[in-house]
C-alpha positions in Angstrom: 0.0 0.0 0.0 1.6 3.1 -0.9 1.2 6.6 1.3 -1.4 8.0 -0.5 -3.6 5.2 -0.2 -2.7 5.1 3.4 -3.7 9.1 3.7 -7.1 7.8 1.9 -7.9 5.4 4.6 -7.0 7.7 7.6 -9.2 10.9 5.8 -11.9 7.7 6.1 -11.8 7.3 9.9 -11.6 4.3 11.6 -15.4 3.0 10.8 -15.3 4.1 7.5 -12.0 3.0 6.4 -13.3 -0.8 7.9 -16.7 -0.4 6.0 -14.7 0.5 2.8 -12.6 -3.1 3.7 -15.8 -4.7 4.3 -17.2 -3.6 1.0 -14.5 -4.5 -1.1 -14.2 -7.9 0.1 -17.8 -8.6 -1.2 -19.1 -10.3 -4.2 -19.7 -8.3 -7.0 -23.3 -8.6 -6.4 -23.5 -7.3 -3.1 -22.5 -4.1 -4.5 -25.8 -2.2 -6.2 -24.8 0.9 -7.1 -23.0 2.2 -4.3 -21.4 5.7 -4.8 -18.8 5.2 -2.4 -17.7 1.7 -3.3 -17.7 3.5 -7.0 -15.5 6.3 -6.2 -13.0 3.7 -4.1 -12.9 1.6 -7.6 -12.5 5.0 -9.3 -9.5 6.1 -7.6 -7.8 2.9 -6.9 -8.0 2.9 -11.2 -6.6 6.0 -11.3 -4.1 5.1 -9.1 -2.9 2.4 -11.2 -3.2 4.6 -14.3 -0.5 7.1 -12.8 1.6 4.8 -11.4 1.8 2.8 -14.6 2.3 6.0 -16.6 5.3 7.4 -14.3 6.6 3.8 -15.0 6.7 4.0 -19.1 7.9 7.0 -18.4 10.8 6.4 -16.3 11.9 2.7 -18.0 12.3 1.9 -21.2 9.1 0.2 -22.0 10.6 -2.6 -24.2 12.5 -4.1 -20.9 9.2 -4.2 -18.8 7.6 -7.1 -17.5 4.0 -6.3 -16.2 2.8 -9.8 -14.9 5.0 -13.4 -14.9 2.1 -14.1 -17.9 3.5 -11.3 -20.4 4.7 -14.0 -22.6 2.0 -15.9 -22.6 -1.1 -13.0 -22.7 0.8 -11.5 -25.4 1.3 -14.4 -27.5 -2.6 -15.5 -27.0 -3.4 -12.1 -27.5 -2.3 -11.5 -31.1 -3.5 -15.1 -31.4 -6.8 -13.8 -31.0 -6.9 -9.9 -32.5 -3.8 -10.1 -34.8 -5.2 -7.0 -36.7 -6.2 -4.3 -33.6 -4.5 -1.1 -33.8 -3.1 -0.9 -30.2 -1.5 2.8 -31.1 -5.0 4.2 -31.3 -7.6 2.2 -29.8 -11.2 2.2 -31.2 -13.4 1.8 -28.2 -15.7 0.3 -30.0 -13.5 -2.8 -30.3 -14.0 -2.9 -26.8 -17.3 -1.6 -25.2 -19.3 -3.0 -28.3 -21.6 -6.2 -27.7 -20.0 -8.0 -30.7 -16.6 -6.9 -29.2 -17.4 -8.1 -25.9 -18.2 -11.4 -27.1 -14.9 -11.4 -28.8 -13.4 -10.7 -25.8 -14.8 -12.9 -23.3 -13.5 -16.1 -24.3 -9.8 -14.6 -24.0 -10.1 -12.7 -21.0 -11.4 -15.7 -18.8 -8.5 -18.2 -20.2 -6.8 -16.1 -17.4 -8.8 -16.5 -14.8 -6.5 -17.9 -12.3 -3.5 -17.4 -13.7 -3.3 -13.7 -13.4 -4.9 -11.7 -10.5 -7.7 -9.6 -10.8 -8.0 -10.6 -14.1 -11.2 -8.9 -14.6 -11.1 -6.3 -12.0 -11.5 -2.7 -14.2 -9.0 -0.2 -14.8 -8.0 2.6 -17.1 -7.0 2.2 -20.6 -4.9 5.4 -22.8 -7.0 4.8 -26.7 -3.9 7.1 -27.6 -0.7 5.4 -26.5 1.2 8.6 -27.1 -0.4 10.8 -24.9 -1.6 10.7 -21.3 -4.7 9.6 -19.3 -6.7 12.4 -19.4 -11.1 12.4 -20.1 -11.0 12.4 -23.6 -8.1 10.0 -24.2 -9.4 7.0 -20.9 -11.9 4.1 -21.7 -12.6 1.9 -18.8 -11.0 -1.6 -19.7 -10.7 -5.1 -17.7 -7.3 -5.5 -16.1 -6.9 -8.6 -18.6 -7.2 -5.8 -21.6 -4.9 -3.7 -20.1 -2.2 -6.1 -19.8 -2.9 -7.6 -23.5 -3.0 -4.0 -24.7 0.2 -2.6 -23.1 2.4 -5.5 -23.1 1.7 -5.3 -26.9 2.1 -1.5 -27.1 5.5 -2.3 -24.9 6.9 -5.3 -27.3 6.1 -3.1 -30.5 7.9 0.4 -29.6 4.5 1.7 -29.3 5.2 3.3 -26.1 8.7 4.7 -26.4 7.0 8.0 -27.4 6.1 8.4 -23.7 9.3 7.2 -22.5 11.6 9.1 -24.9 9.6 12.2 -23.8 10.3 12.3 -20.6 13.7 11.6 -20.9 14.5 14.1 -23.5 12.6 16.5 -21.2 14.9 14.9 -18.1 18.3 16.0 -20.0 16.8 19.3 -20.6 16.1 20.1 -17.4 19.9 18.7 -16.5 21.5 20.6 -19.2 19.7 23.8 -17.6 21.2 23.3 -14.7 
């Protein structure tokens, strides 16, 4: 858990910082339409968005390893959608009912072999450019890893990475 998360639970209080435990340890089902359980899921996505982001930024994204799996989801991945433009995502390859039950079948081959598999999170459609509104679909964490570890294997993230480095040595040569 890093700091901020521990800042989150301690703005929560001691009851609501247990609740919030409580209500993420349910079943899916238990879960209605909750506000608060949505805005926990909401920030603990965005949280893994920036920390993932500050990661392709900092490391070459070619030498990355996201999960033990990476081999094997990307492999099954382009198995399965050989022809998807990873660089700009069209959400409806995602979100569409055709496209989810495209999607199905791989996502679930890893259920049980990578955590969370189909816990959400937050997917770039542009790989070049941050998370922002316009630029974030909501994905499953299966998607996210098939996406990136693609986008990472193919150069499509070095943009991001080459970026901020080039940015880095400016701000060094300034100095």
């Amino acid at each position: 858990m890093d700091t901020g998360d521990v800042g989150l639970l301690a703005s929560l209080g001691v009851e609501g910082a247990t609740a919030a435990a409580h209500a993420l340890s349910l079943q899916a089902e238990a879960y209605g339409n909750d506000a608060q359980v949505e805005v926990m899921w909401a920030m603990k996505a965005y949280n893994h968005a920036e920390v993932y982001f500050n990661l392709i930024s900092s490391v070459d994204p070619k030498f990355l390893k996201l999960t033990k799996s990476d081999d094997q989801i990307y492999t099954k991945f382009r198995d399965a959608f050989p022809d998807i433009n990873i660089k700009v995502l069209d959400p409806e390859l995602l979100k569409s009912a055709k496209a989810k039950e495209e999607w199905r079948p791989f996502c679930n081959q890893f259920d049980g072999v990578v955590d969370d598999f189909n816990f959400g999170t937050l997917l770039r459609i542009d790989c070049q450019k941050d998370y922002t509104e316009e630029n974030t679909i909501f994905a499953t964490r299966i998607q996210f890893y098939a996406i990136e570890i693609a986008r990472n294997r193919e150069g499509c993230n070095d943009v991001v990475h080459n970026t901020n480095s080039n940015a880095k040595q400016q701000k060094k040569d300034q100095s």
